[in-house]
matplotlib code that plots the C-alpha trace (Angstrom):
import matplotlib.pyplot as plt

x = [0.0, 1.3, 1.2, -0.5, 3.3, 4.1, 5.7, 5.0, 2.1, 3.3, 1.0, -1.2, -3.7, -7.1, -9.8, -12.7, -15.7, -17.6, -20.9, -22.0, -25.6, -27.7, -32.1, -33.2, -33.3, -29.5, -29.8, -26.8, -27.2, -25.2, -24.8, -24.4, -21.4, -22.6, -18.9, -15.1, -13.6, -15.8, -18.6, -21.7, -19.7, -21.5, -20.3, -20.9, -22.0, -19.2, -17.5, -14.6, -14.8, -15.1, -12.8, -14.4, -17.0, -16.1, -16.0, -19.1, -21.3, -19.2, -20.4, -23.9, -24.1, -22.8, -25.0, -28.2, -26.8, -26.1, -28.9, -31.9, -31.2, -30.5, -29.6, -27.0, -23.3, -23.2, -19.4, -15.8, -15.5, -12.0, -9.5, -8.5, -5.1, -3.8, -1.8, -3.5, -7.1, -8.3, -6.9, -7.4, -4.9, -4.3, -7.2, -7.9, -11.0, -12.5, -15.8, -18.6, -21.4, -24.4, -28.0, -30.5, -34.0, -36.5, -36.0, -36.7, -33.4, -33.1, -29.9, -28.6, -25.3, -22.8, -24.7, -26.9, -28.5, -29.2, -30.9, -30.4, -28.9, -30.3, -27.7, -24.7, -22.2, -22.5, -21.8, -18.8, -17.7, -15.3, -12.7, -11.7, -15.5, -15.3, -12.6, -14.7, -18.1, -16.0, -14.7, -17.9, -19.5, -16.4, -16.8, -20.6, -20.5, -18.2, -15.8]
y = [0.0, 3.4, 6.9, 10.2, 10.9, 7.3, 6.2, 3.2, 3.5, 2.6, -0.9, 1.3, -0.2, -0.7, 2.3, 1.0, 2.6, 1.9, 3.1, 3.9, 4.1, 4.7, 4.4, 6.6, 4.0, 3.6, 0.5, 0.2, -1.0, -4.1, -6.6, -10.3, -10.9, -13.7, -14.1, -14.9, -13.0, -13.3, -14.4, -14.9, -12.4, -9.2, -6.0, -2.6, -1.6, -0.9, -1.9, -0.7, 2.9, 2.7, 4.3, 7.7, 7.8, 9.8, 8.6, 9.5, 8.7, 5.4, 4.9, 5.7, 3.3, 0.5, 1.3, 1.1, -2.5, -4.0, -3.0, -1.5, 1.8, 5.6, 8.5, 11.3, 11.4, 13.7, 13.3, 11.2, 9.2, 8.5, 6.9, 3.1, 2.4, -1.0, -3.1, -5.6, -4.8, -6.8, -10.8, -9.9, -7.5, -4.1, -2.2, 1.5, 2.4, 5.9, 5.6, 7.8, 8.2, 8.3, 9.5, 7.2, 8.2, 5.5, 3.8, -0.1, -2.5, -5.7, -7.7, -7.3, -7.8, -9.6, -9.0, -12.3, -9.8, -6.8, -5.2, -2.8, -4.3, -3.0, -5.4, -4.9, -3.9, -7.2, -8.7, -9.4, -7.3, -8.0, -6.5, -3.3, -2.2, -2.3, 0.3, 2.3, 2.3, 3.0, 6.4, 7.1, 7.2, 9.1, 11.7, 12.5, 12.4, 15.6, 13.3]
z = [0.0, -1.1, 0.8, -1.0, -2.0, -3.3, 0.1, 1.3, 4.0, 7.5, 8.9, 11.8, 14.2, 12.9, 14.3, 15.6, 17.9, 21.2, 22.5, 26.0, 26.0, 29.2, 29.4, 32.3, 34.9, 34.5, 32.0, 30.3, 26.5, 25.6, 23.3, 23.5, 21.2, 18.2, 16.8, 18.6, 20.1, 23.1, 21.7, 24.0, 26.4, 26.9, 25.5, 24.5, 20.7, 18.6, 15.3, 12.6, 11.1, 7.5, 5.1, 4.3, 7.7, 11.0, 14.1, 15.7, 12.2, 12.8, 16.4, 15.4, 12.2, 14.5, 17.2, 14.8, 13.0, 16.3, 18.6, 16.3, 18.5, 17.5, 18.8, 19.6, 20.7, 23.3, 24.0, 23.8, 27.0, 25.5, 23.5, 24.0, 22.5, 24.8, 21.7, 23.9, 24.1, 21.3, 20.7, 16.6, 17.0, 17.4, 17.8, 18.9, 20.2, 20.4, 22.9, 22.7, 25.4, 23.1, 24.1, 23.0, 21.4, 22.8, 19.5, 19.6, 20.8, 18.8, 18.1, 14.5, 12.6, 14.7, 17.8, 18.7, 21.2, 22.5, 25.7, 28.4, 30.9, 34.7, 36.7, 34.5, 37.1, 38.0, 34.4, 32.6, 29.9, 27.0, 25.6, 27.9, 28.0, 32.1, 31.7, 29.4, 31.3, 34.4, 32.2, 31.1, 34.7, 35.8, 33.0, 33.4, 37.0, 37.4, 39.9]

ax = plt.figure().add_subplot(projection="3d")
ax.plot(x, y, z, "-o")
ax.set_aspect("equal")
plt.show()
């Protein structure tokens, strides 16, 4: 693969997106992962940023093929960058708390589920999703 000056293109980690999605009760929406790695684990939405899409249109497109739901990113919780964090490979993560709409939840995509979760602190999470709830509460709580 070649640069925009005919270099060769350095090999990069691969950009991919998470969702933090709250109902009013304090639900948190997650999915139930349908493929390896994880699979059956629960976890938050996400997915790869296409070539071409932003971050946040990323987050919200795999948000709406994995759970059904819309709505709004109201801000970065952060950016994940542990070489690590992902058993495919090198993977970095930017999360976004995202407001949701009401709209319908349904599993779709990859996702053989999806709900809001009322007793997720007590779950499991894949990938570094504990980490990034964790963030998300920290960042919207002022503490």
């Amino acid at each position: 693969m070649r640069g925009p000056r005919g270099e060769r293109a350095p090999k990069t980690p691969l950009l991919t997106v998470d969702c933090v999605v709250f109902d009013a009760a304090g639900a948190l929406l997650l999915i139930e992962r349908g493929h390896e790695p994880f699979k059956g684990c629960y976890a938050l939405p996400g997915g790869f940023v296409d070539v071409g899409e932003t971050v946040e249109h990323a987050a919200l497109r795999e948000l709406k093929e994995e759970t059904g739901a819309s709505g709004r990113v109201v801000g970065l919780v952060g950016v994940y960058s542990d070489p690590g964090r992902d058993p495919r490979g090198h993977n970095v993560s930017a999360a976004f708390l995202v407001e949701w709409d009401g709209s319908a939840v349904s599993g779709g995509d990859d996702a053989a589920s999806a709900a809001f979760v009322s007793d997720w602190r007590e779950k499991t999470l894949a990938f570094d999703h504990a980490q990034i709830v964790a963030d998300a509460l920290r960042n919207t709580s002022g503490a």
